[in-house]
C-alpha positions as CSV (number, residue, x, y, z in Angstrom):
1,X,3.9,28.9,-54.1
2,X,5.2,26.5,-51.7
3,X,3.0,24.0,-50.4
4,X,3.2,23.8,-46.5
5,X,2.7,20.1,-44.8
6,X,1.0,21.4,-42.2
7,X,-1.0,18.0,-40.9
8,X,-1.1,14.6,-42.1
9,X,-3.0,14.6,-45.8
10,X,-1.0,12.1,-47.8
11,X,-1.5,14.2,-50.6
12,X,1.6,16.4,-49.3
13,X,4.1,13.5,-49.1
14,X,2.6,12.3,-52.7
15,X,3.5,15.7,-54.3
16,X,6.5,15.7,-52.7
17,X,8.1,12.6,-54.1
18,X,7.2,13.8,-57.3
19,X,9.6,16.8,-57.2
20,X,7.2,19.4,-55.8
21,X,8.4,21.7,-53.0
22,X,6.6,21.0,-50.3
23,X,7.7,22.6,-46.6
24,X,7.4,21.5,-43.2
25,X,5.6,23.2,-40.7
26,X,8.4,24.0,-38.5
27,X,10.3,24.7,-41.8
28,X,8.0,26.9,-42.9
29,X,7.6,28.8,-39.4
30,X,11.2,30.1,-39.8
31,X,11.1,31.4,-43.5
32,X,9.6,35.5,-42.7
33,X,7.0,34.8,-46.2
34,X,3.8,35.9,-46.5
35,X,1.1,33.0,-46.2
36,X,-2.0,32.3,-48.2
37,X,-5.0,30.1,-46.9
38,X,-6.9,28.5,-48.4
39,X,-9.8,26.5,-48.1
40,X,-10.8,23.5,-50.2
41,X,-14.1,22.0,-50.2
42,X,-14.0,18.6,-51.7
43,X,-17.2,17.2,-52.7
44,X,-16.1,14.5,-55.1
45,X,-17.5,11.5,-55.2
46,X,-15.5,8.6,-53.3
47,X,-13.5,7.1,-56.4
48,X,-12.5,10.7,-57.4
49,X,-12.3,12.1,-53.6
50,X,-8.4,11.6,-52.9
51,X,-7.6,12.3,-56.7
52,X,-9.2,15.5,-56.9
53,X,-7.6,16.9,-53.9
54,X,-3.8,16.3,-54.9
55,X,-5.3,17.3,-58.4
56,X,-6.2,20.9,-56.9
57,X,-3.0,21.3,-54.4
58,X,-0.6,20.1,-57.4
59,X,-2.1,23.1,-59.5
60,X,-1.8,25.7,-56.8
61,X,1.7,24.5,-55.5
62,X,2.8,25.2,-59.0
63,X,2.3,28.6,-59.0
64,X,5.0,31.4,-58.3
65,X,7.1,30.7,-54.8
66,X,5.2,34.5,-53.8
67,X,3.9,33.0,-50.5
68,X,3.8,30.0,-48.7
69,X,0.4,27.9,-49.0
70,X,-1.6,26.6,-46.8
71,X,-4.3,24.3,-47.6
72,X,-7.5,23.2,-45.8
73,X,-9.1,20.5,-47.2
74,X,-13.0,19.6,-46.0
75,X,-16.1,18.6,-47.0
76,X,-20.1,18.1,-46.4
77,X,-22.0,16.2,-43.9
78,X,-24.3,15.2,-46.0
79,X,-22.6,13.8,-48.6
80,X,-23.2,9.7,-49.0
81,X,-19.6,8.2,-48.0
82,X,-18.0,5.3,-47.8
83,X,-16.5,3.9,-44.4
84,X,-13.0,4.5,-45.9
85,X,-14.0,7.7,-47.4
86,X,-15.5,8.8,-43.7
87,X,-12.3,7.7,-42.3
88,X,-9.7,9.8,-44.6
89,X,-11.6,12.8,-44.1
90,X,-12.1,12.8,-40.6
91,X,-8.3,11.7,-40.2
92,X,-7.0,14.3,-42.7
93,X,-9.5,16.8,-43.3
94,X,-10.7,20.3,-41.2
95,X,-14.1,21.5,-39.9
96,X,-15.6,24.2,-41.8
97,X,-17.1,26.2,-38.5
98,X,-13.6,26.1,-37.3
99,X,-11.7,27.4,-40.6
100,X,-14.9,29.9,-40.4
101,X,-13.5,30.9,-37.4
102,X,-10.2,31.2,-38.6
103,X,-10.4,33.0,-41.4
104,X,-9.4,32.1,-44.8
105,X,-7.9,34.3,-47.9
106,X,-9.9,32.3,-50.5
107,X,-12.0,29.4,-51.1
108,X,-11.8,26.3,-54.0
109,X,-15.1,24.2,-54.5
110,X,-15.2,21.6,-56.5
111,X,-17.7,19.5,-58.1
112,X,-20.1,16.8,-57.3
113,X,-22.0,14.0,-58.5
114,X,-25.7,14.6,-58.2
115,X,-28.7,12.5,-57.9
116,X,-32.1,15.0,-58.3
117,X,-33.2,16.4,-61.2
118,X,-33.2,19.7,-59.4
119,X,-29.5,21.1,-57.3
120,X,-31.9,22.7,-54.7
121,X,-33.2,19.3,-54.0
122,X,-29.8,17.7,-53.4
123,X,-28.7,16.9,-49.4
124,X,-25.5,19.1,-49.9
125,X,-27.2,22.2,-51.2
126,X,-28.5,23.7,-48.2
127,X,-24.5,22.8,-46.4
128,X,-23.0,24.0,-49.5
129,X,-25.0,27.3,-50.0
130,X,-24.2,28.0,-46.3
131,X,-20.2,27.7,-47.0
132,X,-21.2,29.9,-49.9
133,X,-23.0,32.9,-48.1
134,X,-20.5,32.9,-46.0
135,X,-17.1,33.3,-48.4
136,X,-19.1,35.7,-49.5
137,X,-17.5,38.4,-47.5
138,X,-15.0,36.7,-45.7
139,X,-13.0,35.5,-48.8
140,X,-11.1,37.4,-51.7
141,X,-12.3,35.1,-54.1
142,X,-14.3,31.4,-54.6
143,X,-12.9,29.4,-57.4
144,X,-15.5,27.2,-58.6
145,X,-15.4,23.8,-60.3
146,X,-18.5,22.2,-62.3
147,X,-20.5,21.4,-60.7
148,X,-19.6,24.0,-58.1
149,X,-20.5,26.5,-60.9
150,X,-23.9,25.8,-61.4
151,X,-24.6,25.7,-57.9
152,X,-23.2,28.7,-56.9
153,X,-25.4,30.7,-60.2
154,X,-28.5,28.7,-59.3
155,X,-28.1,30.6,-55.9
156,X,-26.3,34.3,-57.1
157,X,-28.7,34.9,-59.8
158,X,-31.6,32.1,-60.3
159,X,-29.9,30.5,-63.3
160,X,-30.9,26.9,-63.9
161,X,-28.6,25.4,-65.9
162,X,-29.7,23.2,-69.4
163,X,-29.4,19.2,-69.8
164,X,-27.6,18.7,-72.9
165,X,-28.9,15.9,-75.3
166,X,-25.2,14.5,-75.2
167,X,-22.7,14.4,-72.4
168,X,-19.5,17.3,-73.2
169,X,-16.8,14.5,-72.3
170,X,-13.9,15.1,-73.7
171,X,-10.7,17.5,-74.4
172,X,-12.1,20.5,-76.2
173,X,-10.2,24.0,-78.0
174,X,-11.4,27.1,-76.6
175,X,-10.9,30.9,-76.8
176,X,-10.0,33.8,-74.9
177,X,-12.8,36.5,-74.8
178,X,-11.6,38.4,-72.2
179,X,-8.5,39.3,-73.3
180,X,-7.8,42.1,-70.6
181,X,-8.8,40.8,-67.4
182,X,-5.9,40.0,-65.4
183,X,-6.7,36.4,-64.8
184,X,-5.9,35.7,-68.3
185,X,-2.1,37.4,-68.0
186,X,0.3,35.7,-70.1
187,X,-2.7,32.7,-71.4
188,X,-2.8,31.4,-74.8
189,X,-5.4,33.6,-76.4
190,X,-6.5,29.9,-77.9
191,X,-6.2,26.5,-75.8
192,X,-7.7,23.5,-74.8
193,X,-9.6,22.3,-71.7
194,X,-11.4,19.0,-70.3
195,X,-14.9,18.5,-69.7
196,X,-17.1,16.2,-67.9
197,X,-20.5,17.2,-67.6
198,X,-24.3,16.4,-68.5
199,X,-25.4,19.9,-68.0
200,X,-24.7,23.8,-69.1
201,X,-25.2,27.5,-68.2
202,X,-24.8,29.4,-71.5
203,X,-23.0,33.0,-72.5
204,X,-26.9,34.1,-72.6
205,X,-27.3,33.2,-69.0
206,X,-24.3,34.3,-68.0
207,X,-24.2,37.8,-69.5
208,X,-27.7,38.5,-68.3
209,X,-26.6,38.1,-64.7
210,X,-23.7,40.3,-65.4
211,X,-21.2,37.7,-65.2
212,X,-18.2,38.1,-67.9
213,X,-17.5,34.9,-70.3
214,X,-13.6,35.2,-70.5
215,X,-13.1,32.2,-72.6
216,X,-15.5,29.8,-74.8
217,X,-15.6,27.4,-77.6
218,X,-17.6,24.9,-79.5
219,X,-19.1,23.4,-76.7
220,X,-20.1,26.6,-75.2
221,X,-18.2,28.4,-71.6
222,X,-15.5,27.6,-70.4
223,X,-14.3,30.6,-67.4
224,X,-16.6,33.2,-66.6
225,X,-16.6,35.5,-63.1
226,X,-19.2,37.7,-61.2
227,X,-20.2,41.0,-61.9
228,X,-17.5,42.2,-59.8
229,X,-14.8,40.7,-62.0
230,X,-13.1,38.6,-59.2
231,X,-15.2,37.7,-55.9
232,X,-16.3,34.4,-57.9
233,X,-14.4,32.8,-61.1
234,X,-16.6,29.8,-62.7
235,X,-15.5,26.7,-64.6
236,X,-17.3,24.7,-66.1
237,X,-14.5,22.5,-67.3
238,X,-11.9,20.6,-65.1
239,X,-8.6,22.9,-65.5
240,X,-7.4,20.6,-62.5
241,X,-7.4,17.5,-63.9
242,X,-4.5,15.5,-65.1
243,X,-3.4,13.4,-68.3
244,X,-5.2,10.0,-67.1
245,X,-8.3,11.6,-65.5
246,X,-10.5,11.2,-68.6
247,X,-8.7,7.8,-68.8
248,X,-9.8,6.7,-65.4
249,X,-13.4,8.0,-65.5
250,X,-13.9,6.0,-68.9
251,X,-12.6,3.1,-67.3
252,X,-15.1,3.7,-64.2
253,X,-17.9,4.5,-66.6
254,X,-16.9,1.1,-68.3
255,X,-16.7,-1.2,-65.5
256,X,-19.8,0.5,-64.7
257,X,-22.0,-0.8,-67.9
258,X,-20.7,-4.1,-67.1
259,X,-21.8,-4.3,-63.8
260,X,-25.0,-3.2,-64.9
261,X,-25.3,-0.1,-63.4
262,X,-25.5,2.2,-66.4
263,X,-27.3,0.8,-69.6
264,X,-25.5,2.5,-72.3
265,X,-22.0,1.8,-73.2
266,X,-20.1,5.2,-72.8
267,X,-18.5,6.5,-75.9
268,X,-15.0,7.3,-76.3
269,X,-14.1,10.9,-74.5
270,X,-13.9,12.9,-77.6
271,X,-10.2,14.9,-78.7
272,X,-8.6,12.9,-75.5
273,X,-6.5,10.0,-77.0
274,X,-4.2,10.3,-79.7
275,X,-5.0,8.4,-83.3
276,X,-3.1,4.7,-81.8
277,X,-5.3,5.2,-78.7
278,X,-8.6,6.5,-80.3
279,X,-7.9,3.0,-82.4
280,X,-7.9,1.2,-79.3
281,X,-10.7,2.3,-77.5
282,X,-13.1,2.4,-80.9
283,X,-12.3,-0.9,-80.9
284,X,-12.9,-2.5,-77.4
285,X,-16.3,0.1,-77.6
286,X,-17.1,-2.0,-81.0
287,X,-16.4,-5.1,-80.0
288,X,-18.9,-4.6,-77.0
289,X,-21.9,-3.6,-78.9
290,X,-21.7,-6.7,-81.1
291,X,-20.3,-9.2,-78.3
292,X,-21.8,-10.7,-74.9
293,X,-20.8,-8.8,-72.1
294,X,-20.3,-11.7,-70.1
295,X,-16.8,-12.2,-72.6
296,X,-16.0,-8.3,-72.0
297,X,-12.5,-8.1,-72.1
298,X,-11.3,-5.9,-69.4
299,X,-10.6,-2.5,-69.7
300,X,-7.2,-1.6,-71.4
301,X,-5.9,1.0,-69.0
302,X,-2.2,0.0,-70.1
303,X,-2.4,-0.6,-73.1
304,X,-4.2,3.2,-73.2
305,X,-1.7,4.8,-71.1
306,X,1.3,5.5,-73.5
307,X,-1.6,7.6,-75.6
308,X,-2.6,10.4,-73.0
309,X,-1.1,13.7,-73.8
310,X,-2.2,16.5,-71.3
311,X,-3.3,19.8,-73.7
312,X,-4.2,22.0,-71.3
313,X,-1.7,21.7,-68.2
314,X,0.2,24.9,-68.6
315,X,-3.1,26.8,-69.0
316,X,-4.5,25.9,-66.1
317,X,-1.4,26.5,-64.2
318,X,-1.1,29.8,-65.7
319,X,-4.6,30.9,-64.7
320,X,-4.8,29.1,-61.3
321,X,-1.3,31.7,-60.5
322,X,-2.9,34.3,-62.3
323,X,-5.8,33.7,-59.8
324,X,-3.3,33.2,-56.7
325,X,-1.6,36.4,-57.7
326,X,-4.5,38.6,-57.4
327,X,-6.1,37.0,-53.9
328,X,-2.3,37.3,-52.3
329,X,-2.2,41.3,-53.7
330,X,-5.7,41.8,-52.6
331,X,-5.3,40.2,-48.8
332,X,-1.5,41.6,-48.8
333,X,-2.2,45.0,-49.3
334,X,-5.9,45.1,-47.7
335,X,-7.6,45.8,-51.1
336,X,-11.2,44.2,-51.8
337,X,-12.3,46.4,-54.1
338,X,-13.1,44.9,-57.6
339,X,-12.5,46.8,-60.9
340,X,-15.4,48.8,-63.2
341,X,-15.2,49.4,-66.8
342,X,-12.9,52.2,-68.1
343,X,-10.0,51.1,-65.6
344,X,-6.8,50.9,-67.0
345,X,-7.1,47.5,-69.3
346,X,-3.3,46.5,-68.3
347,X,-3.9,46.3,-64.6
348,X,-7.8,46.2,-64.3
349,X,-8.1,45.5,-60.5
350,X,-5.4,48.4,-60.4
351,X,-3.2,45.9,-58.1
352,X,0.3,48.1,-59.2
């Protein structure tokens, strides 16, 4: 789709110098094409606030030129900001009681970091289950993200989610186990994915909401959606993020230890690098456990750089347009109805 500048995010100009099609507003307004609006609630963390969002309008923009694409960027109240932080969003980003207002065709949350032992007891919950109950019949669809996805099954169907003994952080292979629902279309019935997170909702949970697992692998689900096959779709991995994100959060996470605000030296994020940069990073790790930190070299970021490949790009792409697809059919032709079993398996939400 093409993106459409319509205000003053940075992120817009970004994408555009790197090759992206990205339309003005007064271009935009003379091209008769069907538009798409989207809202975006961004509730990153400072360090990962600005990434995150060109992260998620870089995926959509990539998808098929079917409409043109507007993006509302916004986020919570009640999130603990930084001045600069405060100051980009209220420059750049939208009010959610106005976008209310407006209308939107879908809705993308992303992920948080959290600081209770129980989501309920976060600040953002009660502002974040409100956006929730509300896409819930005003949207096509809410694309969740993470964190996002526990949230949003703590509140749909009473699922608390499981600490892990050991943090999934890393680039893991996955497969397809929904092979006919049309988000999948055209997917690699085997790919990879990123994940960041201390926490997990299994298959179990999920399929005794109702919810469908559509793709899973050793480190449990992956993509799953509601009952209804389409009003929510839930990652728990990051299908947004790009070939340095695990890079720069190991580098946060390590700059972190020294300052001593975490007391364990993080591990290496597992399947990311390739052999010369696993070799790297075993090595500064190594050299850390047995040395004083007040010698700590700093972290390699360059010398890591040239050994990020990006495995999972072109799936995410492929299902983020997948996803696109079906909202645009679904607002286009005034169709909200989701798809039972016994449907035609080619064309599920019957969309032809």
């Amino acid at each position: 789709m093409p993106l459409v500048a319509h205000n003053s995010l940075p992120t817009f100009e970004t994408l555009r110098n790197d090759g992206h099609v990205v339309l003005s507003l007064d271009r935009a307004r003379h091209q008769d094409i069907r538009e798409l609006h989207i809202g975006f609630l961004n509730m990153m963390p400072d360090a990962a606030l600005q990434a995150t969002e060109r992260q998620f309008i870089h995926l959509v923009g990539s998808s098929n030129p079917i409409a043109q694409f507007f993006v509302y960027p916004f986020s919570l109240p009640e999130l603990d900001r930084s001045a600069a932080a405060k100051a980009h969003i209220k420059e750049h980003y939208f009010d959610f009681e106005e976008l209310a207002a407006a209308g939107l065709d879908a809705l993308i949350i992303t992920g948080a970091n959290v600081i209770e032992p129980s989501l309920v007891d976060e600040p953002f919950w009660k502002p974040l289950i409100g956006v929730a109950r509300w896409a819930e019949n005003n949207v096509a669809s809410t694309f969740c993200s993470c964190l996002a996805t526990h949230a949003l099954v703590k509140h749909h169907y009473d699922i608390d989610r499981r600490h892990l003994p050991r943090k999934n952080w890393g680039v893991y292979t996955h497969r397809v186990t929904g092979k006919n629902h049309p988000i999948l279309r055209d997917v690699n019935t085997r790919f990879e994915a990123p994940h960041s997170r201390y926490n997990d909702v299994s298959r179990e949970q999920f399929e005794a909401a109702g919810c469908t697992v559509l793709a899973e692998g050793e480190i449990g689900v992956h993509l799953a959606v509601s009952p209804d096959q389409f009003r929510r779709v839930y990652f728990q991995g990051h299908p947004e993020y790009g070939a340095i994100s695990l890079l720069k959060e190991f580098k946060r996470e390590y700059n972190r230890y020294l300052a001593g605000e975490r007391e364990k030296l993080p591990r290496v994020p597992e399947n990311f690098l390739t052999a010369e940069g696993e070799e790297i990073a075993e090595a500064l790790v190594a050299r850390l456990e047995k040395g004083n930190l007040e010698s700590a070299p700093e972290f390699p970021e360059d010398g890591l750089l040239p050994w990020c490949d990006n495995t999972w790009g072109d799936t995410g792409k492929a299902i983020v347009n997948n996803w696109l697809g079906l909202v645009y059919q679904l607002t286009n032709l005034d169709r909200k109805e989701q798809f039972m079993p016994g449907v035609d398996p080619d064309d599920p939400l019957q969309l032809k």
